[in-house]
C-alpha atoms as a printed R data frame, in Angstrom:
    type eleno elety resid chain resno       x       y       z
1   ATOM     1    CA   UNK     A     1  93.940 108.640 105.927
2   ATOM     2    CA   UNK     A     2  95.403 111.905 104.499
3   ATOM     3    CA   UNK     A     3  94.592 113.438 108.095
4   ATOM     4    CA   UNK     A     4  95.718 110.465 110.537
5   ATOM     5    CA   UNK     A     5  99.314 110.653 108.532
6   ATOM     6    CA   UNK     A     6  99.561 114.315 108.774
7   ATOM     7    CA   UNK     A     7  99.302 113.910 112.535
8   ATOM     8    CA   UNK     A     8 101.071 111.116 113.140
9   ATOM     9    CA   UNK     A     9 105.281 109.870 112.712
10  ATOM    10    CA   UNK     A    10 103.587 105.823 112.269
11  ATOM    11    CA   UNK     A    11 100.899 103.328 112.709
12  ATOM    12    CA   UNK     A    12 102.333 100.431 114.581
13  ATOM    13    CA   UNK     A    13  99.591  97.506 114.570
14  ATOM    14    CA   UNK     A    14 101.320  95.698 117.258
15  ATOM    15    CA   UNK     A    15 100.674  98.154 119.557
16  ATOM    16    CA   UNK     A    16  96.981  98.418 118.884
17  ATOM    17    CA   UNK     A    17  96.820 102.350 117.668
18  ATOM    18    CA   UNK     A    18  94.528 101.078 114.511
19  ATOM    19    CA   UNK     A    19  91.350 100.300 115.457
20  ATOM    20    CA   UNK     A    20  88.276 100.420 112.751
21  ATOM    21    CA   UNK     A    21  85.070 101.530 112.757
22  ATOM    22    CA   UNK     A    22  82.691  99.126 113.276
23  ATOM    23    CA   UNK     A    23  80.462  99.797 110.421
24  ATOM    24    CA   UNK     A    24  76.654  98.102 110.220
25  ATOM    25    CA   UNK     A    25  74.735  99.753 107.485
26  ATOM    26    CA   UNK     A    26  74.713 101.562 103.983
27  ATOM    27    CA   UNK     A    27  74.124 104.951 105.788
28  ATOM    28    CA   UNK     A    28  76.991 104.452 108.299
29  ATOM    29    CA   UNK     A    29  79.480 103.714 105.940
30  ATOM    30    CA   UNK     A    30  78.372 106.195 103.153
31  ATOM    31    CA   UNK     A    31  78.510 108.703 106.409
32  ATOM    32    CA   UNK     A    32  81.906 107.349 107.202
33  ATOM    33    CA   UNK     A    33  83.667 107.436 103.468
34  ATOM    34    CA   UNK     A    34  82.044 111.343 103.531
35  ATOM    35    CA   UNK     A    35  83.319 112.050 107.301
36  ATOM    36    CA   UNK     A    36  87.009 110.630 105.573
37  ATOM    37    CA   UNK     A    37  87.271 112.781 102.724
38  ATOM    38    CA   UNK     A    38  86.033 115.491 104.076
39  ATOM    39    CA   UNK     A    39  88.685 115.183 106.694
40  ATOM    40    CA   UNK     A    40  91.322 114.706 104.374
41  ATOM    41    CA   UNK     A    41  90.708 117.529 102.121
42  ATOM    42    CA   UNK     A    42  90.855 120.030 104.715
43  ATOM    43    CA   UNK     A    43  94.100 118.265 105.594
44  ATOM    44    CA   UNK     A    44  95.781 118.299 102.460
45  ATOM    45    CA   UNK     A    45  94.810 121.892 102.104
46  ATOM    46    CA   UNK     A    46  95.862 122.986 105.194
47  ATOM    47    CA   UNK     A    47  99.033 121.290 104.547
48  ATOM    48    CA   UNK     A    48 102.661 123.005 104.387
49  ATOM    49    CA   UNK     A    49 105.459 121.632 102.154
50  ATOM    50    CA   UNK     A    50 107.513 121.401 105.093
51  ATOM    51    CA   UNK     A    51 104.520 118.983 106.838
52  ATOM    52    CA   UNK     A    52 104.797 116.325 103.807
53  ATOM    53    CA   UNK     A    53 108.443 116.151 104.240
54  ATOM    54    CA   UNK     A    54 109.047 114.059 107.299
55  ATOM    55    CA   UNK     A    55 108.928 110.207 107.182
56  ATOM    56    CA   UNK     A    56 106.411 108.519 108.275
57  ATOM    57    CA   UNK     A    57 105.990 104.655 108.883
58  ATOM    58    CA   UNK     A    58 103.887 101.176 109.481
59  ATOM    59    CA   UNK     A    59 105.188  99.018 111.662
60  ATOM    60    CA   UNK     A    60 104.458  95.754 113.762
61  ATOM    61    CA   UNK     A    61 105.746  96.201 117.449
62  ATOM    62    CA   UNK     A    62 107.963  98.437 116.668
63  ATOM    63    CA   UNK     A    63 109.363  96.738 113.567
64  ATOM    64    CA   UNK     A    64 109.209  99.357 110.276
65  ATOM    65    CA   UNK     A    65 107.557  97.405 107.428
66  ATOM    66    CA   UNK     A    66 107.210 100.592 105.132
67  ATOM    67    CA   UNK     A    67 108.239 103.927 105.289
68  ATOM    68    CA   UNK     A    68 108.284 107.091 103.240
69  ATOM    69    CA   UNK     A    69 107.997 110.692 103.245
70  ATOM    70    CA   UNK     A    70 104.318 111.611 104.541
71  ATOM    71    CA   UNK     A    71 103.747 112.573 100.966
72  ATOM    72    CA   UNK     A    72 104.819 109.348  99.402
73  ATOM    73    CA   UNK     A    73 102.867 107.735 102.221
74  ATOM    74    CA   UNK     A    74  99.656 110.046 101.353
75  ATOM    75    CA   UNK     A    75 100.169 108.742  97.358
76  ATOM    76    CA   UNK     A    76 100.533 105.345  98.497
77  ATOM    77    CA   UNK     A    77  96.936 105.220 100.285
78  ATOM    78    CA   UNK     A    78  95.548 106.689  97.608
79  ATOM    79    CA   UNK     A    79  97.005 103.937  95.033
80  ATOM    80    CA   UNK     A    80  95.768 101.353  97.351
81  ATOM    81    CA   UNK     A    81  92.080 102.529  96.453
82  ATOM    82    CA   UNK     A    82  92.762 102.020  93.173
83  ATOM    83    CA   UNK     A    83  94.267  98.664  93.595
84  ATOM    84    CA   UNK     A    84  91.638  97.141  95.607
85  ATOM    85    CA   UNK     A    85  89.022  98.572  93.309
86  ATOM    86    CA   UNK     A    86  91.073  96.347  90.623
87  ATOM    87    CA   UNK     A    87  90.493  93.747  92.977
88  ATOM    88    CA   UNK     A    88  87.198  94.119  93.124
89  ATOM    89    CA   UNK     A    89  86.626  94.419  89.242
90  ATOM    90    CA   UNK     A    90  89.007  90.939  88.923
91  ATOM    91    CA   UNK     A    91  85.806  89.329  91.422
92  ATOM    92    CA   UNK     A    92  83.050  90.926  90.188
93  ATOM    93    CA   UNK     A    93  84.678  89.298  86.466
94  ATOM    94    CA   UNK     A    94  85.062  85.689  87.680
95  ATOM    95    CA   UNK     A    95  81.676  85.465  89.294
96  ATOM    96    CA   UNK     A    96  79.816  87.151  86.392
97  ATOM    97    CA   UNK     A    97  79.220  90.342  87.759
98  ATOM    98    CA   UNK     A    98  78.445  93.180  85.753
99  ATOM    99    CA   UNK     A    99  81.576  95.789  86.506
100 ATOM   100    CA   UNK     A   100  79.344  99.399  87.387
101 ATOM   101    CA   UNK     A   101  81.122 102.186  86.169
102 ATOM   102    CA   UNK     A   102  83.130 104.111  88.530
103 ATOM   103    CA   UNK     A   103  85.292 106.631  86.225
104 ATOM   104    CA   UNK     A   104  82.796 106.579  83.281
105 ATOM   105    CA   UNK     A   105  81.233 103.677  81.196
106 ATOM   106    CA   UNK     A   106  82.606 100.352  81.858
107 ATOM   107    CA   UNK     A   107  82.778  97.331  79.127
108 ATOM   108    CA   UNK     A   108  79.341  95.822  80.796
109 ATOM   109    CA   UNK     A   109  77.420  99.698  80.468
110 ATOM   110    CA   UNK     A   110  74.456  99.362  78.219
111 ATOM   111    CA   UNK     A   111  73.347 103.041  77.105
């Protein structure tokens, strides 16, 4: 994502520029998540000040929902990992799912 906002002022869903990966198998989308941040590291580190400065923006035919600095927009991706992965923790909860550990033991690790 880091990459696509770098290079872009907006994504405007109305007009179609989004379009994901269709994605079939374990391999695919491990290859895919690697392919991403890959991608977005060398972005980020090839990044100027001056390139994280301009706005960028989502919008819906042309109407802004969001916008922020490309920076703010970068964090703001980023955050939205964490949130779904809250998400996804709140699910795995109700249906009795033990939560794996993603950032070091969680409250269901047995060691």
């Amino acid at each position: 994502m880091a990459k696509f906002i770098l290079n872009t002022s907006e994504l405007d869903f109305g007009k179609g520029d989004y379009q994901p990966v269709k994605i079939s198998t374990k391999a695919e989308l491990q290859q895919k998540l690697e392919d991403d941040y890959n991608a977005g590291i060398a972005s980020l580190e090839a990044a100027t000040e001056d390139q994280l400065e301009p706005n960028w923006a989502i919008k819906n035919n042309g109407e802004t929902m969001m916008e922020w600095t490309k920076y703010c927009a970068i964090r703001h991706a980023l955050n939205q990992a964490t949130h779904h992965r809250a998400q996804l923790g709140v699910y795995y909860r109700l249906n009795d799912i033990p939560l794996p550990p993603s950032y070091g033991p969680s409250a269901d690790t047995k060691y």
